[in-house]
Backbone bond lengths (Angstrom), bond angles and torsions (degrees), N, CA, C in turn:
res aa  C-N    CA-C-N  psi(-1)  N-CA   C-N-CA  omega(-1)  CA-C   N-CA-C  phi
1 X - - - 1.452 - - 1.514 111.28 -
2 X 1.379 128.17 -37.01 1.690 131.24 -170.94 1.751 87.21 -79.77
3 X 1.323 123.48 -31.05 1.587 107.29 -176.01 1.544 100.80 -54.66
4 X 1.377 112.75 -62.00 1.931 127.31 -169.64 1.873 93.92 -35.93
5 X 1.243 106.16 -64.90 1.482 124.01 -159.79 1.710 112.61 -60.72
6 X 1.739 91.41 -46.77 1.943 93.10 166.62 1.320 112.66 -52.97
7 X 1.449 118.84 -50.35 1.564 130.85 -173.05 1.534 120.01 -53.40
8 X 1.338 108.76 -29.25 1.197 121.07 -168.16 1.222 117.79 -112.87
9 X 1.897 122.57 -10.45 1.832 127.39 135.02 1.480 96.02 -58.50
10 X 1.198 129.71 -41.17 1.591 93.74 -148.06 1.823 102.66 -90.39
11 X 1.229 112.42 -25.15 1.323 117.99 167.89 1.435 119.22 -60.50
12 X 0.699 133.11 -63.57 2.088 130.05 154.60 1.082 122.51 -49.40
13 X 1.626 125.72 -38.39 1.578 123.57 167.39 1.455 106.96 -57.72
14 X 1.237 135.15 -24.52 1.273 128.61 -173.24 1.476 113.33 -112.61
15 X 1.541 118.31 8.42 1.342 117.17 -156.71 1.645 93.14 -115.66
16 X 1.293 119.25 136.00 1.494 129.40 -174.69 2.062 94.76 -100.27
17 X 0.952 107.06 167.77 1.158 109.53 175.63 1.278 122.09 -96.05
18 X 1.272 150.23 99.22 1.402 135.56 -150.87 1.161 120.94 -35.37
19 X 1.409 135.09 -173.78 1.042 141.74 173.25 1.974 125.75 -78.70
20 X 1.819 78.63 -33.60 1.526 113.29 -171.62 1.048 112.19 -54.39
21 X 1.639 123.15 -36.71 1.877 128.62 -146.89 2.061 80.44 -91.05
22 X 1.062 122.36 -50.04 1.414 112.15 171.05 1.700 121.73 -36.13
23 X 1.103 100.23 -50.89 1.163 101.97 -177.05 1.805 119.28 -65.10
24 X 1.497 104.42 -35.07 1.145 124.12 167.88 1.139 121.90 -45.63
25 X 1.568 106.27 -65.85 1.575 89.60 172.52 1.518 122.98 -113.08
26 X 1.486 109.82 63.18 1.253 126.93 160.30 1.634 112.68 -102.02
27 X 1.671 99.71 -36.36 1.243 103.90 165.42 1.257 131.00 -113.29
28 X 1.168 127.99 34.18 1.553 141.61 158.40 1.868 118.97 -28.53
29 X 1.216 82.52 -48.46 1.875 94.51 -174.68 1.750 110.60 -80.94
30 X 1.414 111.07 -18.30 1.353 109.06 -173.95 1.454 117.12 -100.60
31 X 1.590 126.76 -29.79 0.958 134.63 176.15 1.251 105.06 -99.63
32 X 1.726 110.38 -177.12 1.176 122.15 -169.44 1.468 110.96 -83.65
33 X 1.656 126.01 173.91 1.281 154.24 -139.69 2.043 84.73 -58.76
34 X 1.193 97.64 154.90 1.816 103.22 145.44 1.160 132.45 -107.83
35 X 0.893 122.00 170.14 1.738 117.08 -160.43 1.338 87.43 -64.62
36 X 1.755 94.32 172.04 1.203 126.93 176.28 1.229 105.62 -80.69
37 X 1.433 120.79 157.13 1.598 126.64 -156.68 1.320 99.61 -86.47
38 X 1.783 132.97 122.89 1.252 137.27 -130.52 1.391 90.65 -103.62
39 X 1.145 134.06 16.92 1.861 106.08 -165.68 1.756 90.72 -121.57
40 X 1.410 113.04 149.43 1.230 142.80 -149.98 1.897 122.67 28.34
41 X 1.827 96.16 34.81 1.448 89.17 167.09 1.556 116.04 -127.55
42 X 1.414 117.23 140.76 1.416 121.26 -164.48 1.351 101.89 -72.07
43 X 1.484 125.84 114.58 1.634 122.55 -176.36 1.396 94.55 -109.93
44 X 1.390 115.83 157.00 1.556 130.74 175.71 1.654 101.87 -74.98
45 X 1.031 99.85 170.27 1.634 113.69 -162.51 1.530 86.40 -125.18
46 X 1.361 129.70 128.44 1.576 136.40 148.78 1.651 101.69 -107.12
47 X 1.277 99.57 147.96 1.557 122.76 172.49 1.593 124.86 -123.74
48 X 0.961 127.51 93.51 1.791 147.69 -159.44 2.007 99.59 55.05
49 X 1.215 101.05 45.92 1.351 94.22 163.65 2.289 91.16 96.87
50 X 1.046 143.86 -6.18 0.915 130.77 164.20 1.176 113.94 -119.14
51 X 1.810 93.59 135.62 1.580 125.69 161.44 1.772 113.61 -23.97
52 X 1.108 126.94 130.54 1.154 133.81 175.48 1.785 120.55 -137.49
53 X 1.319 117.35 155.02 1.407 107.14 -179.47 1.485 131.81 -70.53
54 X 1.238 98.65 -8.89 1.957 119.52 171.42 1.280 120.09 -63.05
55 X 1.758 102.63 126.70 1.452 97.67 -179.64 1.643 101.63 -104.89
56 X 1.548 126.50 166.59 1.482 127.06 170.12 0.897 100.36 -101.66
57 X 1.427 113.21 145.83 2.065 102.28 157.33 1.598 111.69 -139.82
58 X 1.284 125.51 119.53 1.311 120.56 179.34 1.636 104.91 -85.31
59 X 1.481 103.33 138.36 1.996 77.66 -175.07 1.762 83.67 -132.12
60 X 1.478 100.79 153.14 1.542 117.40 165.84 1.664 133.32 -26.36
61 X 1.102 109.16 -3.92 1.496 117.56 178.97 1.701 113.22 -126.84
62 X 1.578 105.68 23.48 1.393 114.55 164.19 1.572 110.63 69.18
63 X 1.205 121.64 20.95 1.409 126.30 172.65 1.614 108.71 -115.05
64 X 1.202 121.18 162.56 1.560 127.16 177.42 1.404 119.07 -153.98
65 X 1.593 117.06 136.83 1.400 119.76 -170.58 1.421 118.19 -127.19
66 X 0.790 124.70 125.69 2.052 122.36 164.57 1.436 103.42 -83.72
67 X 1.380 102.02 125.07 1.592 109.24 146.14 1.447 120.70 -111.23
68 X 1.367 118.51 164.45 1.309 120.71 167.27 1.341 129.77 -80.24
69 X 1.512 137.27 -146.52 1.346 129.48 -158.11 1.761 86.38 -89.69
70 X 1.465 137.16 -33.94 1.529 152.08 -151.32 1.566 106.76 -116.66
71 X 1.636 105.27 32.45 1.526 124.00 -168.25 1.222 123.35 26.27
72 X 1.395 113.63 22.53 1.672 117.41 -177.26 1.556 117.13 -70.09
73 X 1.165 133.44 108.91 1.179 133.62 -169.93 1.497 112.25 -53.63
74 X 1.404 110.23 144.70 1.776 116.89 -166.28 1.512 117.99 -130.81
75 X 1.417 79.19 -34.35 1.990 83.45 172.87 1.851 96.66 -145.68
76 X 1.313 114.18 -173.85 1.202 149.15 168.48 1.122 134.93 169.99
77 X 1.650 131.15 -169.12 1.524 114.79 -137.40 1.733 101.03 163.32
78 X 0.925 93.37 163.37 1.582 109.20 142.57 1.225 133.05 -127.36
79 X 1.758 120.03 -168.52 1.682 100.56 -166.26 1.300 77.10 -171.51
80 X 1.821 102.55 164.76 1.105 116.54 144.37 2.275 121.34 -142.80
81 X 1.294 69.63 146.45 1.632 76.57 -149.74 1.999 92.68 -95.46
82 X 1.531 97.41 112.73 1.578 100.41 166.74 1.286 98.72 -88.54
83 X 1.377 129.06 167.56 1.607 156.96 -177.94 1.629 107.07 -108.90
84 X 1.336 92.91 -61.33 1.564 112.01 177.66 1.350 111.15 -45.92
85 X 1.233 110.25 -57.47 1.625 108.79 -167.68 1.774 107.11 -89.96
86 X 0.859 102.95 -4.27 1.593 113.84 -175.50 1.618 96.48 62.06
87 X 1.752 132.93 79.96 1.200 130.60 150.20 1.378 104.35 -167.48
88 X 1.329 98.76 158.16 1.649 135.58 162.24 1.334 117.23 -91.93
89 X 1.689 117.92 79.85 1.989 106.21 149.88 1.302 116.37 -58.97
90 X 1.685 112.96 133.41 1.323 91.08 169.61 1.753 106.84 -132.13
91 X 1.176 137.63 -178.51 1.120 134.37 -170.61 1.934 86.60 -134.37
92 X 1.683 107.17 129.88 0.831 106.56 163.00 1.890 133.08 -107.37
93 X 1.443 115.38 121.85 1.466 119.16 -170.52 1.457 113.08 -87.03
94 X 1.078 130.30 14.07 1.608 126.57 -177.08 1.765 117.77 -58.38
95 X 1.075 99.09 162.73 1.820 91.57 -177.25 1.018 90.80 -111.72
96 X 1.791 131.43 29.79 1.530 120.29 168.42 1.927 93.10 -105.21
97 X 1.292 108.36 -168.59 1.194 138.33 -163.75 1.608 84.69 -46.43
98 X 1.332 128.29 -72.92 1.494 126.11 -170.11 1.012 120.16 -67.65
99 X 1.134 130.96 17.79 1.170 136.38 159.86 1.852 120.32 -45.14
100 X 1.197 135.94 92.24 1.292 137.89 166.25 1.664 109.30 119.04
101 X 1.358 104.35 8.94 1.357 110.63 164.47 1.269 121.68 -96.41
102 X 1.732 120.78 162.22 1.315 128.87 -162.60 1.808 111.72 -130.05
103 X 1.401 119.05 133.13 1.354 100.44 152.39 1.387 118.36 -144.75
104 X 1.251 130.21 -115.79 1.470 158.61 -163.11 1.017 133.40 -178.92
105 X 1.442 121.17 120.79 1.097 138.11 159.91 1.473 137.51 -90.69
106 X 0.828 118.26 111.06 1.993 112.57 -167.10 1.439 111.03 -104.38
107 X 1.046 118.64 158.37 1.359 126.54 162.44 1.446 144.97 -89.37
108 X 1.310 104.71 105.37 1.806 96.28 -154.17 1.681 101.27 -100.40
109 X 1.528 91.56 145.48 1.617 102.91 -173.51 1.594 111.62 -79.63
110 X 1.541 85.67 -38.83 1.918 81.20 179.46 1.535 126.86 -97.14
111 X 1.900 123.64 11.87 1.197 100.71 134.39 1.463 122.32 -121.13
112 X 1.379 113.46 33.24 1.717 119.76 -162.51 1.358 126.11 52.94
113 X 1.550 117.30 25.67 1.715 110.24 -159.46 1.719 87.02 -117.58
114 X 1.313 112.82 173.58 1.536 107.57 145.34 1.178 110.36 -110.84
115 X 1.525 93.92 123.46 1.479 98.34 171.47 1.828 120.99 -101.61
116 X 1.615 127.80 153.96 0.864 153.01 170.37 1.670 108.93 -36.39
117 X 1.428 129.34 101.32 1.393 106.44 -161.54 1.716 84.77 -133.22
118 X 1.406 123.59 -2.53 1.534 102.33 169.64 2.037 96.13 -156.82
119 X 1.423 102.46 130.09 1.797 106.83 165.84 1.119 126.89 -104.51
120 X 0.738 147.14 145.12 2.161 148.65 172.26 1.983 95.63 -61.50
121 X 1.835 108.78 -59.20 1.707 103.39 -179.44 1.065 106.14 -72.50
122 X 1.547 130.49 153.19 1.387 143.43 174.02 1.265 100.59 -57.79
123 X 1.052 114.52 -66.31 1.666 130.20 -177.88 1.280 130.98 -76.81
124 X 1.688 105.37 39.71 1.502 114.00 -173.93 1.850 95.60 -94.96
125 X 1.377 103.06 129.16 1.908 96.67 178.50 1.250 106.46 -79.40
126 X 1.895 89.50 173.35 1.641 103.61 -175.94 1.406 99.71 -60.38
127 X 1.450 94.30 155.25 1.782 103.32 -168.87 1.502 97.88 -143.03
128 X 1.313 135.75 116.91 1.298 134.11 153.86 1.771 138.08 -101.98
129 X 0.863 152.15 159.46 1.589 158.47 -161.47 1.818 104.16 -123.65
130 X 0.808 136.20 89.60 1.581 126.24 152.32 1.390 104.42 -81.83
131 X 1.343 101.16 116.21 1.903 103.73 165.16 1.622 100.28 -70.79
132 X 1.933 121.62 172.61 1.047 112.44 175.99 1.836 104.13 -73.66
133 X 1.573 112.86 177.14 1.216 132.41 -175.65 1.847 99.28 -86.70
């Protein structure tokens, strides 16, 4: 448990808040809706702008999993989800390649998804969240 908890001071002690979540809610009132509130709903996964069979799921006990189209789990993690700032840090635990990387997810008003707004790899792709409708 102090491993989860070390991991997750040193990942926020060093993590600035994007630039984006400012912007967010400066314009809340002018643009359109923000996503739907992300924790215990399975959102689709897009990858540089395409639909994919992966679902996300943030669930109530600060952990998060992808499955595929045959619900086989693919990744997981933990997270922590501000309201205020409209984002998700998350730390990823997979025993695949991403395993021990970190990013962000924000909440965008004008297409309702969360999108991917910061990665730990250079070369992590665009990544988006549609919650369901």
């Amino acid at each position: 448990m102090w491993t989860v908890l070390t991991l997750l001071a040193a990942l926020f002690a060093s993590h600035a808040t994007p630039p984006v979540a400012a912007t967010l809610e400066s314009t809340q009132d002018s643009y359109g809706t923000p996503p739907r509130y992300p924790i215990g709903v399975g959102m689709t996964v897009f990858i540089r702008g395409e639909l994919t069979p992966y679902v996300m799921t943030f669930y109530e006990d600060g952990t998060w999993e992808v499955v595929d189209g045959d619900q086989n789990p693919v990744g997981w993690g933990i997270y922590v989800y501000d309201e205020d700032a409209g984002t998700i840090d998350y730390l990823n635990e997979s025993g695949d390649g991403g395993g021990g990387q970190t990013g962000t997810y924000t909440g965008s008003h004008d297409s309702g998804m969360w999108e991917r707004t910061a990665a730990s790899h250079p070369k992590a792709p665009e990544l988006a969240l549609q919650p369901p409708h």
